[in-house]
KOLZA-535213 format. One line per field, with one value per residue: residue in one letter; x, y, z of N, C-alpha, C in turn. Coordinates in nm, 4 decimals, always signed. Layout:
// KOLZA-535213
aa [A ...];
n_c1 [X ...];
n_c2 [Y ...];
n_c3 [Z ...];
ca_c1 [X ...];
ca_c2 [Y ...];
ca_c3 [Z ...];
c_c1 [X ...];
c_c2 [Y ...];
c_c3 [Z ...];
This chain:
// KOLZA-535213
aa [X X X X X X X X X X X X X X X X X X X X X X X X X X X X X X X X X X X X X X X X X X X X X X X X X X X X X X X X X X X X X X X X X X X X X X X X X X X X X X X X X X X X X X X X X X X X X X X X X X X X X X X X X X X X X X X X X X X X X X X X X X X X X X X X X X X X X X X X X X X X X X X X X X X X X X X X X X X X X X X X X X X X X X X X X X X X X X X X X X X X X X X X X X X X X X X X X X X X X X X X X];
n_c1 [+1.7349 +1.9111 +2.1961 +2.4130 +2.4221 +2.5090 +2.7588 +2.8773 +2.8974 +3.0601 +3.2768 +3.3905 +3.4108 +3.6366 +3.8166 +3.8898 +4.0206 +3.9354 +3.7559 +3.5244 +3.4012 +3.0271 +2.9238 +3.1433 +3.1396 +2.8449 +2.8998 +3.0295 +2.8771 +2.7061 +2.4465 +2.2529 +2.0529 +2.2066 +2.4338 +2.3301 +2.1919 +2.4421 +2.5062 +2.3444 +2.3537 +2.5644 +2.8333 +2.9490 +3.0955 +3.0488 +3.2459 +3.2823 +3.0745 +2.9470 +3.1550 +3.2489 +3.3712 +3.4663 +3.4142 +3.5476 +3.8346 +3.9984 +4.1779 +4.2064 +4.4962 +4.7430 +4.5633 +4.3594 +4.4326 +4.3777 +4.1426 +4.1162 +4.2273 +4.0644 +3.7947 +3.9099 +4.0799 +4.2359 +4.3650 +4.6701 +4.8871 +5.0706 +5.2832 +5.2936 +5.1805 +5.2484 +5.5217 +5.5450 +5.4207 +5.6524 +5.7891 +5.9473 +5.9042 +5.7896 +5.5311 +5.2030 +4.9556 +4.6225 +4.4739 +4.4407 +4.7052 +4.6246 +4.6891 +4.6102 +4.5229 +4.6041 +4.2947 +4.0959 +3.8054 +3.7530 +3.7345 +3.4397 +3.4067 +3.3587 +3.4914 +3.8295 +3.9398 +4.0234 +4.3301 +4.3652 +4.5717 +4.6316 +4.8233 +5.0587 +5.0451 +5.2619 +5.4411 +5.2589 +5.2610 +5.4678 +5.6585 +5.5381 +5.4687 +5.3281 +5.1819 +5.0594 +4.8064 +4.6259 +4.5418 +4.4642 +4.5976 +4.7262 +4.8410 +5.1646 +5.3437 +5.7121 +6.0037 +6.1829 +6.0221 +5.8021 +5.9731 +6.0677 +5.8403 +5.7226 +5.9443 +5.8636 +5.5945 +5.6793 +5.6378 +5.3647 +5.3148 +5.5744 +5.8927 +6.0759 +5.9613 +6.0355 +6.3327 +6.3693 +6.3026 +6.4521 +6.6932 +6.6342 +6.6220 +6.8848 +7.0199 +6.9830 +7.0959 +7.0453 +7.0744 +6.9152 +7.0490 +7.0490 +6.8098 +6.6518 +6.7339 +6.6290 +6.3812 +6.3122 +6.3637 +6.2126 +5.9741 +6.0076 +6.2031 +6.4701 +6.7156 +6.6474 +6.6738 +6.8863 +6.9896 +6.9527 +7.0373 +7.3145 +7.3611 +7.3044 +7.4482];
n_c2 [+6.7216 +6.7264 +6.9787 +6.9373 +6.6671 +6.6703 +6.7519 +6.5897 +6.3210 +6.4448 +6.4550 +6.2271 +6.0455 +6.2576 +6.1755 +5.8732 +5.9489 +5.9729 +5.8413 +5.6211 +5.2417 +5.1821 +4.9940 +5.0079 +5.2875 +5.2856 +5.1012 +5.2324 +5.3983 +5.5656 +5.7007 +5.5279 +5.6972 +5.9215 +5.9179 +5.8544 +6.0965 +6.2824 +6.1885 +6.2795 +6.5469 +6.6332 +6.5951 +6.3700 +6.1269 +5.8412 +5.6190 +5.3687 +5.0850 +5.0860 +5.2165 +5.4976 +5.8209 +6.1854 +6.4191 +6.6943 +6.6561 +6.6022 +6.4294 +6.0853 +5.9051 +5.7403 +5.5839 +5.4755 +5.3044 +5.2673 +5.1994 +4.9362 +4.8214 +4.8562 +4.7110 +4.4729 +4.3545 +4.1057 +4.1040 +4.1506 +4.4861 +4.4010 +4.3329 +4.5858 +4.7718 +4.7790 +4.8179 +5.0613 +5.2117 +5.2134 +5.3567 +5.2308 +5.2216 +5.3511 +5.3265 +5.3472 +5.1202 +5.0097 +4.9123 +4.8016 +4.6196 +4.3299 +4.0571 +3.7789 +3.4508 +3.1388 +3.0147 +3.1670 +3.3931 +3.6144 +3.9140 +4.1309 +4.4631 +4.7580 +5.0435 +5.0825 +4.9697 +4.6092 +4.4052 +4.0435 +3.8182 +3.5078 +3.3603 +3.0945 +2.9449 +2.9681 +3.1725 +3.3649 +3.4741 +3.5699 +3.8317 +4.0600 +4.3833 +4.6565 +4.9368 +5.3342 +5.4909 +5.7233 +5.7304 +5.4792 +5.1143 +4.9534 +4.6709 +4.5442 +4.4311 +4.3792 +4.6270 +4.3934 +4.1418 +4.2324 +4.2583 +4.0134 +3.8486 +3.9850 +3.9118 +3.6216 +3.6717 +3.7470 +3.7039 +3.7713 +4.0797 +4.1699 +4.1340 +4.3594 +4.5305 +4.4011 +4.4043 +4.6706 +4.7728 +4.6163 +4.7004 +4.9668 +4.9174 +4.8167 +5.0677 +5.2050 +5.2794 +5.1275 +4.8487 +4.4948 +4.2610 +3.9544 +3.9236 +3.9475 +3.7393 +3.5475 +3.5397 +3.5195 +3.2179 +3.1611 +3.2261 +3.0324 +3.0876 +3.1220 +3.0946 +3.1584 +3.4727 +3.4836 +3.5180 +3.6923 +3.8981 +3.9243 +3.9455 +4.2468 +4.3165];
n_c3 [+13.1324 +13.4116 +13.4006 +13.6289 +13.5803 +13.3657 +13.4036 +13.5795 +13.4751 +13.2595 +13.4027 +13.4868 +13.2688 +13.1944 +13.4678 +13.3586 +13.1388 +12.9177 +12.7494 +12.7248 +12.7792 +12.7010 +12.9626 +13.1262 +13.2220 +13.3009 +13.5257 +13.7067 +13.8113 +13.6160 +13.5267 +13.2584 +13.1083 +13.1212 +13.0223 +12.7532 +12.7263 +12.6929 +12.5229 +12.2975 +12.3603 +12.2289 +12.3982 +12.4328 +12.1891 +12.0057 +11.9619 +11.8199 +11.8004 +12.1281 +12.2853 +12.3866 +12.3820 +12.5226 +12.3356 +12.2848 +12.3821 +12.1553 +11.8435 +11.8605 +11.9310 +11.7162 +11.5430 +11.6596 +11.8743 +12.1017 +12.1183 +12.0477 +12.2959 +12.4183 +12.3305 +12.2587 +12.4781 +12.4888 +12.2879 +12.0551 +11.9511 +11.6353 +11.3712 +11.1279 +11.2084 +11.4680 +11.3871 +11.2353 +11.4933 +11.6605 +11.5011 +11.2900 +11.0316 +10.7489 +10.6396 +10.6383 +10.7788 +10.6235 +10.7702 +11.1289 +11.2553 +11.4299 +11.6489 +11.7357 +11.9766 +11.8513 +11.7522 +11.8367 +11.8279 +11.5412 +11.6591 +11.6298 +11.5177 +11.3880 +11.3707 +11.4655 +11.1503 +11.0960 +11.0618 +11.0942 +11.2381 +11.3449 +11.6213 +11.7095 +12.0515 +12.2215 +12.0753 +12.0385 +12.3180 +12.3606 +12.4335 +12.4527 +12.5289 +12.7558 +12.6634 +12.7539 +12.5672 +12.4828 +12.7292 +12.8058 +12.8434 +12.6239 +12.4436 +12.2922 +12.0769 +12.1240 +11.9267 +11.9051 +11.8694 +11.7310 +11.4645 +11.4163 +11.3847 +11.1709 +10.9777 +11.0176 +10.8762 +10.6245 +10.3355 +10.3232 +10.4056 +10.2869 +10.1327 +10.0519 +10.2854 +10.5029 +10.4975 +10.5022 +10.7580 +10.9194 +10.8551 +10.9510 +11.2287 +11.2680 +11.2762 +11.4508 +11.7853 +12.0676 +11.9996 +12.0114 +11.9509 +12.1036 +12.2199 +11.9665 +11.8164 +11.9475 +12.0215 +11.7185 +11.6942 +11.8468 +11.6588 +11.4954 +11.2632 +11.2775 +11.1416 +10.8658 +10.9661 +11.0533 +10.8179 +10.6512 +10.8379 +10.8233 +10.6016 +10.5685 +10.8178];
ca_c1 [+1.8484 +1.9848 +2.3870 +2.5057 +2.4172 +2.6113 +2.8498 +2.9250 +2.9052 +3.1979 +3.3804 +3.3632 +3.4954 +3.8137 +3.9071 +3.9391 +4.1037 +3.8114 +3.7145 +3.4831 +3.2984 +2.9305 +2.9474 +3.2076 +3.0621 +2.7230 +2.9687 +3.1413 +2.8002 +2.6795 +2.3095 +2.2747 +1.9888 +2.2771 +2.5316 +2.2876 +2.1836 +2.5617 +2.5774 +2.2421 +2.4147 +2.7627 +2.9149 +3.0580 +3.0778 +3.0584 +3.3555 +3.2416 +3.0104 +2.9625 +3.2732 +3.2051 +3.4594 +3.4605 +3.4061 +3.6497 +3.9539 +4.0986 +4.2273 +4.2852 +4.6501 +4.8000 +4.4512 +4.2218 +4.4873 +4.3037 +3.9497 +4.1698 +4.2571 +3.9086 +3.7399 +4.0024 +4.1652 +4.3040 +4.4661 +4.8260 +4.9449 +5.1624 +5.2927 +5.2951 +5.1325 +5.3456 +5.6474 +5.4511 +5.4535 +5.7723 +5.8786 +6.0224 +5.8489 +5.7222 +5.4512 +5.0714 +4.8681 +4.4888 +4.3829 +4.5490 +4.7539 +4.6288 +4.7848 +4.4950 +4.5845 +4.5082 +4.1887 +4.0448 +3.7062 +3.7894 +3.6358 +3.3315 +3.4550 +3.3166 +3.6133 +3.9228 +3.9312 +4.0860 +4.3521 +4.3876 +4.6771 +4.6511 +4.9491 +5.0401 +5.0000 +5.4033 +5.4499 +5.1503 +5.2251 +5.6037 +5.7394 +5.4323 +5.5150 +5.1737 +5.1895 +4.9060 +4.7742 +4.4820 +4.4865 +4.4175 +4.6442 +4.7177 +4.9426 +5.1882 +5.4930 +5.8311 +6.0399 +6.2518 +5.9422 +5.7399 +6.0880 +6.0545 +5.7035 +5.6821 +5.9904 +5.7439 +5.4738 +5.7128 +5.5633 +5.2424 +5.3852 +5.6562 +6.0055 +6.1382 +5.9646 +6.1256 +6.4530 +6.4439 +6.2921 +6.6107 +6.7949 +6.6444 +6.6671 +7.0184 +7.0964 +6.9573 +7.2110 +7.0781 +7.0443 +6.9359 +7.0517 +7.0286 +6.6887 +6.6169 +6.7330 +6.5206 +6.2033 +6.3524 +6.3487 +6.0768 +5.8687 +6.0506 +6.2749 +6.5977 +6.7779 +6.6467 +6.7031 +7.0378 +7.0631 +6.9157 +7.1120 +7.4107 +7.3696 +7.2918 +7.5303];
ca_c2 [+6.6657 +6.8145 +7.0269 +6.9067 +6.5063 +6.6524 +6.7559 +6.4483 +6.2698 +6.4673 +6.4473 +6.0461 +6.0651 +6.2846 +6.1034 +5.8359 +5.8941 +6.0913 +5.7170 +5.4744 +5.1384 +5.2000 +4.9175 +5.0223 +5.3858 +5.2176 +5.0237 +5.3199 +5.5042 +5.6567 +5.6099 +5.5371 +5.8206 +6.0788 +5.8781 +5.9016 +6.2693 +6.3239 +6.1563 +6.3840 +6.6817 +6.5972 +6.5907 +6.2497 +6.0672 +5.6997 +5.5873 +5.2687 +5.0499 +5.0771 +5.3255 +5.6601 +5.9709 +6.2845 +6.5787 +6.8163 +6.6118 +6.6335 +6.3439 +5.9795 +5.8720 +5.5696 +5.5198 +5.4039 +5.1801 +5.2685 +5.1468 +4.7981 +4.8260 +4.8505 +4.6658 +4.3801 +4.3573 +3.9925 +4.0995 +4.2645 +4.5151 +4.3715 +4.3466 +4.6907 +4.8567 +4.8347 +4.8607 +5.2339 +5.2700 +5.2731 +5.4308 +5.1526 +5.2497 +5.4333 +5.2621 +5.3057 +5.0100 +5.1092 +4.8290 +4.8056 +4.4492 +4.2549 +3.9002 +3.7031 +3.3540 +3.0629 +2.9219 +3.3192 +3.4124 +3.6981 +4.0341 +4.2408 +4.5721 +4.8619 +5.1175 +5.0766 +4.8214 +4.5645 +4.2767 +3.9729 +3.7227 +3.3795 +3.2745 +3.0060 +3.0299 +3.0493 +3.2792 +3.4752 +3.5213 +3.6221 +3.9980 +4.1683 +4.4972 +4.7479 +5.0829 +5.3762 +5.5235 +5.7535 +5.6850 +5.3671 +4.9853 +4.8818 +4.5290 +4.5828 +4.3238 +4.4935 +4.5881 +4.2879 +4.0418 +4.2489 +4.1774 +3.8143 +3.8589 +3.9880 +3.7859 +3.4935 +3.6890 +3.8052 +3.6355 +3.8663 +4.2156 +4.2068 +4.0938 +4.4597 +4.6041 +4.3135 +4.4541 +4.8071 +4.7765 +4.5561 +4.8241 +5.0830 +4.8552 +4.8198 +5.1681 +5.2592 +5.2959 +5.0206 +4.6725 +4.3637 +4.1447 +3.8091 +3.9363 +3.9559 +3.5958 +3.4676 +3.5768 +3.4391 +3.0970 +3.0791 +3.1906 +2.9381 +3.1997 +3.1488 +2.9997 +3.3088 +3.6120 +3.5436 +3.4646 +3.8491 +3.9595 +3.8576 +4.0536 +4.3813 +4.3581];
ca_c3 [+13.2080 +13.4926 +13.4067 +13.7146 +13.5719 +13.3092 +13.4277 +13.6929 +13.3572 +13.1918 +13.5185 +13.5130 +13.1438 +13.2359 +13.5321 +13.3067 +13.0251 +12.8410 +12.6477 +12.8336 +12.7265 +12.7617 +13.0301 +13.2364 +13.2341 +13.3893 +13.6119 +13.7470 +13.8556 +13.5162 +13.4705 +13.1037 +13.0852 +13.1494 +12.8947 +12.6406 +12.7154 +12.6721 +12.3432 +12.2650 +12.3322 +12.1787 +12.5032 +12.3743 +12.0798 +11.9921 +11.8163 +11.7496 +11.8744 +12.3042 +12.2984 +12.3945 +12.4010 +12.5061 +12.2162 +12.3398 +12.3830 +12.0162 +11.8051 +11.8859 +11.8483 +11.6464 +11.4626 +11.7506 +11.9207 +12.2718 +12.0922 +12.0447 +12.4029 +12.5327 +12.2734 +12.2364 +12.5358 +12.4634 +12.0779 +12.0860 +11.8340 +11.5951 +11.2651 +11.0424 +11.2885 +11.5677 +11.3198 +11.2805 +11.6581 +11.6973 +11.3720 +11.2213 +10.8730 +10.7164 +10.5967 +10.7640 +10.6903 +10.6022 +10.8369 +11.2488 +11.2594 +11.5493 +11.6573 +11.8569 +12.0024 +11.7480 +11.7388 +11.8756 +11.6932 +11.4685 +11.6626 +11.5310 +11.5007 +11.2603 +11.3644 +11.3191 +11.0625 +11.1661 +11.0011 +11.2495 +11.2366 +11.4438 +11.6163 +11.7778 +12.2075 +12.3122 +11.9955 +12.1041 +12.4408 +12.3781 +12.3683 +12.4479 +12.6254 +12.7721 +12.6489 +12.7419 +12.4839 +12.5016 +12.8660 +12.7707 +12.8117 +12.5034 +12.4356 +12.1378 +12.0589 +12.1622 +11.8167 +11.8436 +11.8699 +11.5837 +11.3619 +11.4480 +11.3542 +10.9971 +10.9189 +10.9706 +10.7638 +10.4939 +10.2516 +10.3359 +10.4304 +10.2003 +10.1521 +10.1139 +10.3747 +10.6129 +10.4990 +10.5091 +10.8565 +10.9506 +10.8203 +11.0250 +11.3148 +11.2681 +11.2850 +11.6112 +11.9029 +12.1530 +11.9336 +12.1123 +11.8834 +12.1306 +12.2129 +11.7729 +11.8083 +12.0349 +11.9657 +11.5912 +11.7511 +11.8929 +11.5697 +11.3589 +11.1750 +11.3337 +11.0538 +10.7663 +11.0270 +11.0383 +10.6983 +10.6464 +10.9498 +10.8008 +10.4856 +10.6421 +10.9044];
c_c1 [+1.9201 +2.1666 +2.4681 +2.5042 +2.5272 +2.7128 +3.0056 +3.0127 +3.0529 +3.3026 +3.4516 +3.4731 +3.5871 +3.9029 +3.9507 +3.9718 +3.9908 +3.7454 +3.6704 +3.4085 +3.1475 +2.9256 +3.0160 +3.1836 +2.9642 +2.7980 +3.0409 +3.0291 +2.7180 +2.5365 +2.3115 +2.1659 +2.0969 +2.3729 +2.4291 +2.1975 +2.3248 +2.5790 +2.4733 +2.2759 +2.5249 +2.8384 +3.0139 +2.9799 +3.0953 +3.1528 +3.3553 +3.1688 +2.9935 +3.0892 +3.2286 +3.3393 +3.4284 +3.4700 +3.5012 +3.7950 +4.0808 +4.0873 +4.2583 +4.4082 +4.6562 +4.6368 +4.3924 +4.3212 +4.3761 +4.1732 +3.9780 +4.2008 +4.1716 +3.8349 +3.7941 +4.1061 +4.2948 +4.4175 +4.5741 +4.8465 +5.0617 +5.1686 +5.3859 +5.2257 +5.2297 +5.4929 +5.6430 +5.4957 +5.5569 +5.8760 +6.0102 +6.0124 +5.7974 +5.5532 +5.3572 +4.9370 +4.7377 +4.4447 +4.4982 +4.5823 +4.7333 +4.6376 +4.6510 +4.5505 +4.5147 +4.3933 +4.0888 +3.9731 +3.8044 +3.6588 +3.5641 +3.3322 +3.4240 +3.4136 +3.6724 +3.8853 +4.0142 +4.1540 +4.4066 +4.4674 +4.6466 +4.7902 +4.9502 +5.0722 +5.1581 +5.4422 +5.3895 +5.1843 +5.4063 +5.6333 +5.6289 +5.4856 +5.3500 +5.2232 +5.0532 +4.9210 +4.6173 +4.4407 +4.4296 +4.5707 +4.6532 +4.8395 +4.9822 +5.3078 +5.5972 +5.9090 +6.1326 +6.1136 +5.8391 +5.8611 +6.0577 +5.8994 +5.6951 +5.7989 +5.9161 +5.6402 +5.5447 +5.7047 +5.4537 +5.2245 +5.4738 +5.8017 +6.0849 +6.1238 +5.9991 +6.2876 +6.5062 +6.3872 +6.3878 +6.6741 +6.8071 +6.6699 +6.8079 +7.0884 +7.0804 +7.0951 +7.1840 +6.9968 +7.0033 +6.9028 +7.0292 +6.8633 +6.5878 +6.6200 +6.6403 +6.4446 +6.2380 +6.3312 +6.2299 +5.9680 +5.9380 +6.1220 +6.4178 +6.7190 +6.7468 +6.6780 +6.8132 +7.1058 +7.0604 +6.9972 +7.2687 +7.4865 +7.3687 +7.4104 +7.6930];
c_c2 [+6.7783 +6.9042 +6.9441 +6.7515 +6.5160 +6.6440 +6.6804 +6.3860 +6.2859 +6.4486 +6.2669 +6.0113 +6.1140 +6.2218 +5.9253 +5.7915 +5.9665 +5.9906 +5.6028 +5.3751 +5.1759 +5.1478 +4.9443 +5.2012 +5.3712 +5.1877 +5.1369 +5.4474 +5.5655 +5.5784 +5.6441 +5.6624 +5.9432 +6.0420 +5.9328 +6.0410 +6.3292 +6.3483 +6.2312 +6.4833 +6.7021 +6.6276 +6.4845 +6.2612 +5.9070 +5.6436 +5.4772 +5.1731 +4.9983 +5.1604 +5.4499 +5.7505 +6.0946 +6.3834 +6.6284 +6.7361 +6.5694 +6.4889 +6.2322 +5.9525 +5.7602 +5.5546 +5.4509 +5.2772 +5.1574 +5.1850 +4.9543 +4.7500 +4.7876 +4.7277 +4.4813 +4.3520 +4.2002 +3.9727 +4.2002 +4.3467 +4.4907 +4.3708 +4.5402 +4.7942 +4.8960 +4.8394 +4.9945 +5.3100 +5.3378 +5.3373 +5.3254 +5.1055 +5.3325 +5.4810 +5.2555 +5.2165 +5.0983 +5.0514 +4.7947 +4.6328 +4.4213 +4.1318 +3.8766 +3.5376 +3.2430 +2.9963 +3.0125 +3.3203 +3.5491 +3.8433 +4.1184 +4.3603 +4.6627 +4.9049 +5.0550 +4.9528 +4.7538 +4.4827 +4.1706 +3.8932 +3.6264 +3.3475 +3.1617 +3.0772 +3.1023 +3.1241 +3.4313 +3.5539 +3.5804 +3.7656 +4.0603 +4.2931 +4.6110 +4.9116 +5.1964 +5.4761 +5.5713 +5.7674 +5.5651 +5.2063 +4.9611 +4.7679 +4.5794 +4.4951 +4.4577 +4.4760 +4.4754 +4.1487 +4.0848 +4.2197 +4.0578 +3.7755 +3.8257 +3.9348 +3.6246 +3.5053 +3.7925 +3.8243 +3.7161 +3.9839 +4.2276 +4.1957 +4.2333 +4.5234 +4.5076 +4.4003 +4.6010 +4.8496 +4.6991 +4.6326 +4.9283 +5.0474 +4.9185 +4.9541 +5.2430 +5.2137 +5.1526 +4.8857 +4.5892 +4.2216 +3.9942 +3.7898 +3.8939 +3.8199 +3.4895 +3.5069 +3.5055 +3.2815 +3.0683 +3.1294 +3.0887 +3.0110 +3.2746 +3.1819 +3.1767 +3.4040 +3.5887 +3.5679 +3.6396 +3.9322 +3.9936 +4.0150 +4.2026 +4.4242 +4.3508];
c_c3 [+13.2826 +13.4244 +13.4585 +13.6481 +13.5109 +13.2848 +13.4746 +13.5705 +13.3080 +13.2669 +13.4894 +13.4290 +13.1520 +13.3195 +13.4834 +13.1672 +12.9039 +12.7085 +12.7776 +12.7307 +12.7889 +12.9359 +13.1166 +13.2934 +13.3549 +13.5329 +13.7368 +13.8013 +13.7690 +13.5005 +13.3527 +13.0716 +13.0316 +13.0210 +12.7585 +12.6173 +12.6620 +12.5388 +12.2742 +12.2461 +12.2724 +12.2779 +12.4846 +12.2629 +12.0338 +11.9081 +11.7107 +11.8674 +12.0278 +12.3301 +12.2568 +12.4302 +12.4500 +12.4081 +12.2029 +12.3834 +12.2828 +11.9744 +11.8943 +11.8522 +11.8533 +11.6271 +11.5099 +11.8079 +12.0904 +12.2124 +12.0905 +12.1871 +12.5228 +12.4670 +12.2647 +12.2954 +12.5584 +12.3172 +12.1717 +11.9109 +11.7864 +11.4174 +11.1696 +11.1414 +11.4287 +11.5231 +11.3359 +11.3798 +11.6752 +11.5999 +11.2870 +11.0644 +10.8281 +10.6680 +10.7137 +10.6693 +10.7234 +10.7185 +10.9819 +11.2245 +11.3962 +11.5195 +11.7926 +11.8686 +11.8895 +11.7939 +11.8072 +11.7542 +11.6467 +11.5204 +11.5498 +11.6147 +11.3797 +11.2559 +11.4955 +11.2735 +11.1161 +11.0753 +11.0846 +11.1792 +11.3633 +11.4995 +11.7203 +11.9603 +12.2381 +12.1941 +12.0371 +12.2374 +12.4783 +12.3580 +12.3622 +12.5783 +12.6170 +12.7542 +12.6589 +12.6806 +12.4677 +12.6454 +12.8781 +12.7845 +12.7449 +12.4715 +12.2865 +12.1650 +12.0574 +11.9872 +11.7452 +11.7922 +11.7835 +11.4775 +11.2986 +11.3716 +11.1875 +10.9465 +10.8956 +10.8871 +10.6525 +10.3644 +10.2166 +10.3292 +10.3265 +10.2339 +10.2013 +10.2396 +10.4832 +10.6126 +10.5424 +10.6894 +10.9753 +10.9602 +10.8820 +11.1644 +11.3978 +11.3291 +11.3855 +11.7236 +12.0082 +12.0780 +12.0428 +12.0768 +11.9504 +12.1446 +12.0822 +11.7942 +11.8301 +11.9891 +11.8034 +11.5782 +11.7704 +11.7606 +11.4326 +11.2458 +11.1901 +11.1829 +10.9097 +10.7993 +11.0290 +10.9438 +10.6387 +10.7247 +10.8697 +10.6309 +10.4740 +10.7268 +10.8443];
């Protein structure tokens, strides 16, 4: 294999974002010969299945959210994971929390592990905000509409850690408590968040 293929190659990969899908690689000019000379030489690396990286570009951050990004561009991060994100715990689940719309197969994914939540569509499709990550798009519920969230899966996640993530909420400088509300409403959890609200505040 030619350098220069290889080179092109690595070029392709930096200008975007130094993580491609096999597929959009191909798509973008890359004859798969040269991809998989790459991945021959450890020029990349496969992170998980049809996702290739660059070598030399260090660590993924947030635990392969970009591989959810590419891989799963219809799931949002939510739950315990995008509590995480934004430092609203402390707590890192083993497995990323994605929210897929109900009645969504359940992606096949080796890495990251994955734990999927159904929700319903106008739940689903509320309080998603795009953050890039990796050089990558990634959908993650904003922290009032993950709140709203694992108050509906408190039951699952855990009562305390609903609270003490309230708590840390709370103590941040710009609240948006009508915002908390809403999104409360609309997952059916008006009526307990305040009842929690209430007690905290």
């Amino acid at each position: 294999m030619e350098p220069s293929l290889l080179e092109k190659g690595q070029k392709l990969f930096l200008e975007h974002g130094g993580m491609l899908r096999s597929s959009q690689a191909i798509r973008l000019g890359l004859n798969p010969r040269v991809l998989y000379a790459m991945r021959d030489q450890k020029l990349i690396q496969e992170v998980t299945r049809g996702v290739y990286r660059l070598c030399n570009i260090g660590r993924l951050e947030n635990g392969g959210f970009a591989i959810i990004g590419l891989k799963i561009p219809q799931g949002v991060i939510c739950l315990l994971s995008a509590l995480a994100y934004y430092d609203l715990t402390d707590e890192i689940p083993s497995k990323i929390h994605v929210a897929l719309k109900k009645g969504a197969e359940k992606p096949r994914l080796v890495y990251p592990a994955l734990r999927c939540f159904w929700f319903s569509e106008t739940s689903f499709e509320t309080g998603i905000e795009t953050h890039v990550i990796d050089n990558v798009m990634v959908r993650i519920y904003s922290p009032e509409k993950t709140l709203a969230d694992c108050m509906k899966f408190r039951n699952k996640i855990g009562k305390d850690l609903v609270i003490g993530t309230l708590k840390c909420w709370r103590e941040r400088r710009r609240k948006h408590m009508d915002t908390l509300i809403e999104y409360a409403r609309i997952c059916r959890v008006e009526n307990v968040m305040r009842l929690y609200l209430e007690v905290l505040l």
